[in-house]
N, C-alpha and C positions, 0 to 999 in steps of 0.2 A: 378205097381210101384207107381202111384200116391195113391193108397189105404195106401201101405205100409210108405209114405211118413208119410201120416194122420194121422197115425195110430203111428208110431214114435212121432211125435208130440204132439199129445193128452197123449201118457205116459209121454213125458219129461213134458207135464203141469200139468198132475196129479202129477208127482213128486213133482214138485217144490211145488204144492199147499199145499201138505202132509208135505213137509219141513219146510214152514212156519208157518203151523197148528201145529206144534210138537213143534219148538222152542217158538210160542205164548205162547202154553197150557201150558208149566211147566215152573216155576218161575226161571228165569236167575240170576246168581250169579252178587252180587252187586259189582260193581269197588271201590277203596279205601273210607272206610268210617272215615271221618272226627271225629276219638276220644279222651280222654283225659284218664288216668289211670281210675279216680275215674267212667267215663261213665260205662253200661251195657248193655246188651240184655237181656231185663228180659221178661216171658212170664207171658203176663198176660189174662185175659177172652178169654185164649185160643190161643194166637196168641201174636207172640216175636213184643217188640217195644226196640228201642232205648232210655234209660233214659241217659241225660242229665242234669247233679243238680234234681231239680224238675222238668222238662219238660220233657214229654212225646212224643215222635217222632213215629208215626206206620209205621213198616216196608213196601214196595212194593215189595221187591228182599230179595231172598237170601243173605247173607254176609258169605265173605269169609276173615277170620280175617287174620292177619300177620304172624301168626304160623301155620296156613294151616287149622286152625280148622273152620268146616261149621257148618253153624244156617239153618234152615229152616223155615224160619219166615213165614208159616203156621201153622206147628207140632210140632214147638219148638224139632225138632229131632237134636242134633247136633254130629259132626261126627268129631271126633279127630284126630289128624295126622297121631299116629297108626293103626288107622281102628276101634277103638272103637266106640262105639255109642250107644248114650243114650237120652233118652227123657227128656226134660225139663217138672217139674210139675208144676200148680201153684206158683208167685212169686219165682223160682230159676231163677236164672241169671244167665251171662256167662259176665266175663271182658275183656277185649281187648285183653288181654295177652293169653286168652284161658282158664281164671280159671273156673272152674263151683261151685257157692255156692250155695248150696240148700237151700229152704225157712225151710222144714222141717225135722224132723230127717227120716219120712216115707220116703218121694222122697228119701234123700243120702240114706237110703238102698236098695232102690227098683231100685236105680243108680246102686249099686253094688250089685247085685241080692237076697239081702235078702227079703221077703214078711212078715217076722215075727214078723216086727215092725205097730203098728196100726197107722191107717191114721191118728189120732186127736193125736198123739203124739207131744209133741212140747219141743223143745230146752229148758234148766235150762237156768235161769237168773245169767249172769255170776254177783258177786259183787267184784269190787275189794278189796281187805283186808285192804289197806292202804285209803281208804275214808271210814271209819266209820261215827261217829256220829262227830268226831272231824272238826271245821271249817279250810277251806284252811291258814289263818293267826297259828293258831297253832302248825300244820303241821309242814310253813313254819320257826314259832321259834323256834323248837324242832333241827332243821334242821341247823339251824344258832347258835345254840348251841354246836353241834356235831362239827360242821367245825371250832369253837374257838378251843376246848378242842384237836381238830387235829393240829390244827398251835400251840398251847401249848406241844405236845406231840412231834414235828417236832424240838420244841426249845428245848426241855432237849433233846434230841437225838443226838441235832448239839451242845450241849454243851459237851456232854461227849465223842465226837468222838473227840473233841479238846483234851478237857483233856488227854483224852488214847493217843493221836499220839503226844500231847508237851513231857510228861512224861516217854516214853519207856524205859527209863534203870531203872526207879523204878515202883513198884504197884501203881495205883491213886486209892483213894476207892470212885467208884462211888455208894455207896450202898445209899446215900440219893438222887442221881437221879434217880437212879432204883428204889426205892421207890413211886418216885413224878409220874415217868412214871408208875407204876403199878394200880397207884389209878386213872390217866387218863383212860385206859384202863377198870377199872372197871366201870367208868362212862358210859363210849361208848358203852358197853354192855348194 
């Protein structure tokens, strides 16, 4: 009986030993991390950190975001609420919300299984159409011109809705405010 006692014993302490060595050994999921929209999980030299503006935070824990989605802030493997799951490459990030943007066009294909895009592929440079060469003040007179020639078009509009509604039992011939309004209209084109 006393052998068996022992012997009971030494299992329940090898277990528990085992239990603690398992939960040490793999990286436990982090409790609420402190973020802001603009923050990320971006992986970098390998291994996700917490950006912050410009500051850099290295992960210790896993995080488990607000919409269920897991980081692995070793492997940068993170795991969707669906059950999908995909690696983070080089500078892809992941936002609070659960977005994943890729640094490259390779990673987002190789996110969604395609191989056939090359790894030095890289993103066109978006230009917006409306900043050309022209300076912001030009822009902004061009813009300030439009909004006269609208409060000008607003005014023969509310002049001839008078006229048509004093006048109903005869014709009013607005044909020289439809006129005045026609050549505003070409301007604003």
């Amino acid at each position: 009986m006393k052998n068996f006692l022992f012997s009971l014993l030494t299992l329940s302490l090898l277990t528990a030993t085992a239990a603690t060595a398992q939960t040490t050994a793999s990286p436990t999921v982090a409790g609420p991390v402190a973020t802001t929209p603009s923050d990320r999980f971006m992986l970098q030299n390998g291994e996700v950190v917490l950006v912050q503006g410009k500051r850099m935070t290295p992960l210790n824990k896993n995080v488990l975001l607000s919409n269920g989605t897991k980081i692995n802030y070793k492997s940068g493997i993170v795991e969707l609420p669906g059950g999908k799951i995909t690696t983070l490459k080089e500078g892809d990030y992941v936002r609070p919300n659960g977005d994943i943007v890729f640094a490259t066009p390779a990673s987002a294909a190789q996110a969604r299984g395609d191989n056939s895009v090359p790894a030095n592929t890289t993103f066109t440079q978006y230009v917006d159409p409306r900043s050309g060469s022209a300076p912001m003040e030009t822009r902004l007179a061009e813009m300030n011109s439009q909004i006269s020639l609208m409060a000008e078009k607003i005014q023969l509009l509310n002049q001839k809705i008078s006229l048509l509604s004093t006048n109903a039992q005869r014709p009013t011939d607005t044909a020289a405010l439809d006129r005045q309004i026609q050549a505003i209209d070409a301007k604003l084109k």
